[in-house]
Each structure stands twice: as structure tokens, then as C-alpha cells.
N, C-alpha and C positions, 0 to 999 in steps of 0.2 A: 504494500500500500504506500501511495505515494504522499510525504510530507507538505503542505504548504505554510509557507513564509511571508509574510507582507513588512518590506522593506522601505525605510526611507532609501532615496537617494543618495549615491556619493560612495565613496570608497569605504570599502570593507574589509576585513582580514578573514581569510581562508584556514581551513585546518589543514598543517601537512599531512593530508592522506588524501588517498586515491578518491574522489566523489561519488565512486561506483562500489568499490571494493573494501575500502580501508585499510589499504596497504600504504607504507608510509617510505618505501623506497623508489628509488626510480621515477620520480614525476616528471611530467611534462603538464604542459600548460594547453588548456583548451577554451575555446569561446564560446560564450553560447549571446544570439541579441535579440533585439524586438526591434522591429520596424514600422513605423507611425506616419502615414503623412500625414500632415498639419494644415496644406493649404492646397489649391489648386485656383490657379489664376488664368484668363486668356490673355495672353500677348497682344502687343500691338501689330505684329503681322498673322496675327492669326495662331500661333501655335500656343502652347498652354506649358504653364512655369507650374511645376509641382515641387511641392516645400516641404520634408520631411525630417524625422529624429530618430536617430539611432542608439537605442543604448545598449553600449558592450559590457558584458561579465568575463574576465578571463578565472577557471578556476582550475585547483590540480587534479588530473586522473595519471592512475600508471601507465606506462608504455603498453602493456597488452591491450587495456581497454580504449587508448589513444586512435589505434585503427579503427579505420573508418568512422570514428566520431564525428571528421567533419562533413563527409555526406548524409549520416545519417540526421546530423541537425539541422542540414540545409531542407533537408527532405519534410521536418517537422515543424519546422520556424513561420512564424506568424509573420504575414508584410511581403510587400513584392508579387508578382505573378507566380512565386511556387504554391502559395495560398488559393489560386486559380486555380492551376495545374494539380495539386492533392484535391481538391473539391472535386474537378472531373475525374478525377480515378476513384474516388468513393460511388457517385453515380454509373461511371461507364465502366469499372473493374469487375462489379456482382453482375452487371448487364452483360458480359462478354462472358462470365460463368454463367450464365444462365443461355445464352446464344451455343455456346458450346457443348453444353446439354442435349439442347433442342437438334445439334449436328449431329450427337452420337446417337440420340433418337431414331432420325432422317436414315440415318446409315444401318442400324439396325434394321426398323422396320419398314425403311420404303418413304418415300416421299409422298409427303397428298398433294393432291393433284392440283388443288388452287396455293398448294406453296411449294410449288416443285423449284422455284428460280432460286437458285446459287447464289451468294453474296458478292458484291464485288471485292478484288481483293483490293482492291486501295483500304473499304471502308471495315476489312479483315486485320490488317496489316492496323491500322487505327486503333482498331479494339484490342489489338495484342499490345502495340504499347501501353496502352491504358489498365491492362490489368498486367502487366509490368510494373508500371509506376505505382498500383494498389497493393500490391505485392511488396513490394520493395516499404512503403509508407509501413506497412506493418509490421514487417520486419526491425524498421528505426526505430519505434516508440522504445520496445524495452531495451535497446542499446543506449540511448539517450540519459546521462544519471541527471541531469539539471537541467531543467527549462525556464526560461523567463514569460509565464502564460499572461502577464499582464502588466499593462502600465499607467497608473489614474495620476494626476496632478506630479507629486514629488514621493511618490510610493511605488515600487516596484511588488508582482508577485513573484517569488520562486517558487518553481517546485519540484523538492529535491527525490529521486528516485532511493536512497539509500537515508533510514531515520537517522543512524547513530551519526552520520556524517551531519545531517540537517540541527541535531540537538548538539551537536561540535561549534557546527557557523551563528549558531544562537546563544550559545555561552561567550564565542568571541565577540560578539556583535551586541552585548545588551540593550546601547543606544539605540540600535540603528532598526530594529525589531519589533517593529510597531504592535503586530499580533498574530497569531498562528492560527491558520484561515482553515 
């Protein structure tokens, strides 16, 4: 079960240990952020000025849980078109499992005869990425030890996949620890 944290703003001090594991050797450092736009303007020729906020956490994990950490939180991160792109893979991933049902159906029993036409493959080829990319999103949740799920005024949320590391960052942190959400 996963910890949440509701955080001021600003620097914080990290526990030396892994955020997944709690191994205290071998760290390396990983990011995790949120991305916010703030504004979207039209230009004077026409094109449109978009004003956004980034906020970075770098924290420690060990080298073994370091791989692929950073795809996997690219894959999960709120903000930017990946937020598009995991949307259509929740809708079109279960949609291509359930299309590929209906194929092995077809193949088994016969096709009927008012759905006998074949799919194209452009819109085959489509659907395979899509439950690629559904695939994969699932895969990254529980690789992912620390997510930043939220961001209101000057408070940040974490939430940490590992307790005893989350009850660590809140011992270091009394100030900054508004309340545990």
C-alpha cells in the first residue's frame, strides 16, 4: 500500500537509502516531476505562447532499481502529451484485447457473413501499439517507488511506494510535512 505525503514547497533532505528497497549502498540519484501549464495565450501572428511549471524531486534509489526508472516514470508522469498518449492506451489497449478475441473467435468458428471484412492493417498495426503502450503503463506503476500525484498552491503531494522509507522522509522533514493524506 502506497504512503501519501502532502508537502510544503522547497528543499528537503532524503534518507540515505534506496526509495524502493532500503538498501543504503550504492545510490544513485533519480527524478521524478509534475508538469503544470499555467497559461495559454494567442500570439500576435497567430500562434499560441503556453506558460508552464515544473517541479523536480531528485531522490536516492540503488543501482539495480535505477534501470529503467527513467522510462518507467516518463510512462506514469502527469503533464505533456504522455498524459494523452497513456489515456488512449487505457481506452484502445482493452479495445485491441477484446478485437483480438473476436479474431481468434472468427478463426475458430468461421466468419459471419455480414462481418466477414478483415481489418485494415494500418488500423491493426494502431491497435498493436496501443496495447503496447497499455502494456508497458502497467508494467511502470509498480516499478515507480515515488510519484509526485499532485500540486495545489505551495504544497506538493508524494506518494511514496515503500512506508518505512516515507516514515524516514517525514522524520527528516518535520517542517516541511504539512499532513499525511
Amino acid at each position: 500500500m502506497a504512503t501519501k505525503l502532502v508537502i510544503a514547497k522547497g528543499p528537503v533532505q532524503w534518507p540515505a537509502a534506496c526509495a524502493m528497497c532500503g538498501v543504503r549502498e550504492d545510490l544513485v540519484g533519480a527524478e521524478v516531476k509534475i508538469d503544470r501549464i499555467t497559461s495559454i495565450r494567442p500570439g500576435l501572428t497567430g500562434d499560441l505562447s503556453i506558460g508552464s511549471q515544473v517541479t523536480r524531486l531528485n531522490y536516492p534509489v540503488c543501482r539495480k532499481h535505477a534501470r529503467g526508472l527513467r522510462l518507467a516514470t516518463l510512462l506514469i508522469q502527469d503533464g505533456g502529451g504522455i498524459g494523452m498518449l497513456r489515456t488512449a492506451s487505457y481506452l484502445f489497449g482493452p479495445l485491441t484485447i477484446l478485437m483480438l478475441l473476436a479474431s481468434a473467435k472468427r478463426a475458430i468458428f468461421g466468419s459471419h457473413a455480414a462481418n466477414g471484412a478483415e481489418m485494415p492493417l494500418a488500423f491493426a498495426l494502431m491497435f498493436a501499439v496501443f496495447l503496447a503502450m497499455f502494456v508497458a503503463v502497467l508494467l511502470a506503476y509498480p516499478r515507480v517507488p515515488l510519484r509526485l500525484s499532485g500540486k495545489v498552491g505551495e504544497t506538493l503531494t508524494l506518494v511514496f511506494r515503500n512506508r518505512d522509507f516515507a516514515a524516514a522522509f517525514a522524520r527528516l522533514n518535520p517542517g516541511k510535512v504539512r499532513n499525511q493524506a
